[in-house]
C-alpha positions as CSV (number, residue, x, y, z in Angstrom):
1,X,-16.9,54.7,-22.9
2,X,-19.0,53.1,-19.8
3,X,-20.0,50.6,-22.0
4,X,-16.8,49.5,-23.9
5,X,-15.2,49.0,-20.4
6,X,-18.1,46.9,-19.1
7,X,-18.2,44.8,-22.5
8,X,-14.4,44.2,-22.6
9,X,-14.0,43.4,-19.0
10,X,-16.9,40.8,-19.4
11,X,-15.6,39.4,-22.1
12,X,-11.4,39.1,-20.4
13,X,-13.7,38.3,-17.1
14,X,-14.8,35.2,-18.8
15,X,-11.8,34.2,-20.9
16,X,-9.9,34.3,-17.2
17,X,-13.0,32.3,-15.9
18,X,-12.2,29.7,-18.5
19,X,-8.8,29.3,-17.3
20,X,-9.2,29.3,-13.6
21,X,-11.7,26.7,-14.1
22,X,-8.9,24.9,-16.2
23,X,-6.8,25.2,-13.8
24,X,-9.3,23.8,-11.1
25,X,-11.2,21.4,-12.7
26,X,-8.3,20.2,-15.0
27,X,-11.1,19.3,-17.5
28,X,-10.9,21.8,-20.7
29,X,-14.5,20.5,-21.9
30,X,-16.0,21.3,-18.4
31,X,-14.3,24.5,-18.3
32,X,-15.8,25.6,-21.6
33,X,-19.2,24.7,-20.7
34,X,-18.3,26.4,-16.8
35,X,-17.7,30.0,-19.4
36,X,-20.8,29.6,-21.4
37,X,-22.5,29.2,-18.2
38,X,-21.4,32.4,-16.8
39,X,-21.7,33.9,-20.1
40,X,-25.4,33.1,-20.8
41,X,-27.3,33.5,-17.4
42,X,-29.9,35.4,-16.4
43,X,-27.6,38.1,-14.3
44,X,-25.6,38.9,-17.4
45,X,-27.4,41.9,-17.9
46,X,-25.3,43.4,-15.0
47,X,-22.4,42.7,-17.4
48,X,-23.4,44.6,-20.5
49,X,-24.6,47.8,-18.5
50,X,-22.6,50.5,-17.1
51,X,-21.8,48.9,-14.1
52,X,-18.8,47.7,-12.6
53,X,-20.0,43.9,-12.2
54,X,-17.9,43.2,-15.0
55,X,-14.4,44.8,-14.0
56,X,-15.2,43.3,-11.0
57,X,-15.2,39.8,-12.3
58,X,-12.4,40.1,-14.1
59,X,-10.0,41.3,-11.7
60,X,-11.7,38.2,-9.6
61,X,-11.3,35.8,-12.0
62,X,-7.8,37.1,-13.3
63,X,-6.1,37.0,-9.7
64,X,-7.7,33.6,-8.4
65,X,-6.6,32.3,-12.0
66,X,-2.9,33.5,-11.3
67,X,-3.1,32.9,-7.4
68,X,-3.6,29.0,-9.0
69,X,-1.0,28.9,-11.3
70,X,2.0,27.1,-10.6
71,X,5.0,27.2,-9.2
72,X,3.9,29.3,-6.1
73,X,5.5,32.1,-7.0
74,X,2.9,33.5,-9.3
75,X,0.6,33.2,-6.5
76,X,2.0,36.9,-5.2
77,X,1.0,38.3,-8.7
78,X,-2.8,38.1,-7.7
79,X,-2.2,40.7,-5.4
80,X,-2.2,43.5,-7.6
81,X,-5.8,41.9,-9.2
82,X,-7.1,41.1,-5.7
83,X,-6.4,45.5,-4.7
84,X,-8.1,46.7,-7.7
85,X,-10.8,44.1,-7.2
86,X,-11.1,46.0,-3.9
87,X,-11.2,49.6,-5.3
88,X,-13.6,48.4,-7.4
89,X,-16.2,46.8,-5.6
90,X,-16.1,46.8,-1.3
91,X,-16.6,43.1,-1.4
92,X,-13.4,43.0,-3.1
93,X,-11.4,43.0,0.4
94,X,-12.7,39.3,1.5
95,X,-9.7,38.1,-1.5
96,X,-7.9,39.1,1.7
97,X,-8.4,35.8,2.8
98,X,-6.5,33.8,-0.1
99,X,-3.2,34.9,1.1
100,X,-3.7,35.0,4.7
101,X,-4.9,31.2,5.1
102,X,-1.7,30.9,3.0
103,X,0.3,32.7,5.1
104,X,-1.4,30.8,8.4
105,X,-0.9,27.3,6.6
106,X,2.4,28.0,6.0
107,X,3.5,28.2,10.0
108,X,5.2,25.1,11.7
109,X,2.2,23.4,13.5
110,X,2.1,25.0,17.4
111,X,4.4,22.0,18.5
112,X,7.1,23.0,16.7
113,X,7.0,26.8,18.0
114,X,6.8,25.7,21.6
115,X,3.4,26.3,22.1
116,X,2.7,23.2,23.5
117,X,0.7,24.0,26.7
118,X,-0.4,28.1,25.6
119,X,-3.9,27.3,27.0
């Protein structure tokens, strides 16, 4: 069963890469040739082996494609991608940083909080 997961994660990890470079790019013949790139590299073996490289990169690529989607809303349904991401792999928790520079970026600049002379 090790193996089915790995192979079916790769192969959803790579059909979300497609569209979050889509949705990035905004080029669909760049996009494909951004997949096959993934797809056929030398670190590919990681993905067809019972390791969890593959779920991994698909919870990655799944949430970043959602957390890009418009309108912003969607952006809170990575969340659930981003937390498995992190149970997966412990490298997982820097996707922490997506929504917290969102959550910094959206506060009024210091001016407007009357922070004008904190230092």
């Amino acid at each position: 069963t090790g193996l089915v997961i790995s192979n079916v994660s790769f192969v959803l990890a790579a059909i979300c890469f497609h569209r979050l470079s889509e949705l990035v790019l905004k080029d669909v013949q760049l996009a494909y040739v951004a997949a096959a790139l993934y797809c056929f590299n030398p670190a590919s073996v990681f993905h067809s082996a019972i390791y969890t490289e593959s779920l991994f990169a698909f919870f990655v690529f799944g949430g970043l494609a959602l957390w890009e989607r418009q309108p912003r809303a969607w952006s809170w349904a990575a969340l659930p991608c981003f937390a498995a991401a992190s149970a997966t792999r412990s490298n997982g928790v820097l996707l922490a940083g997506f929504p917290l520079f969102r959550a910094l970026h959206s506060l009024p600049p210091a001016s407007q909080r009357g922070l004008r002379n904190a230092c």
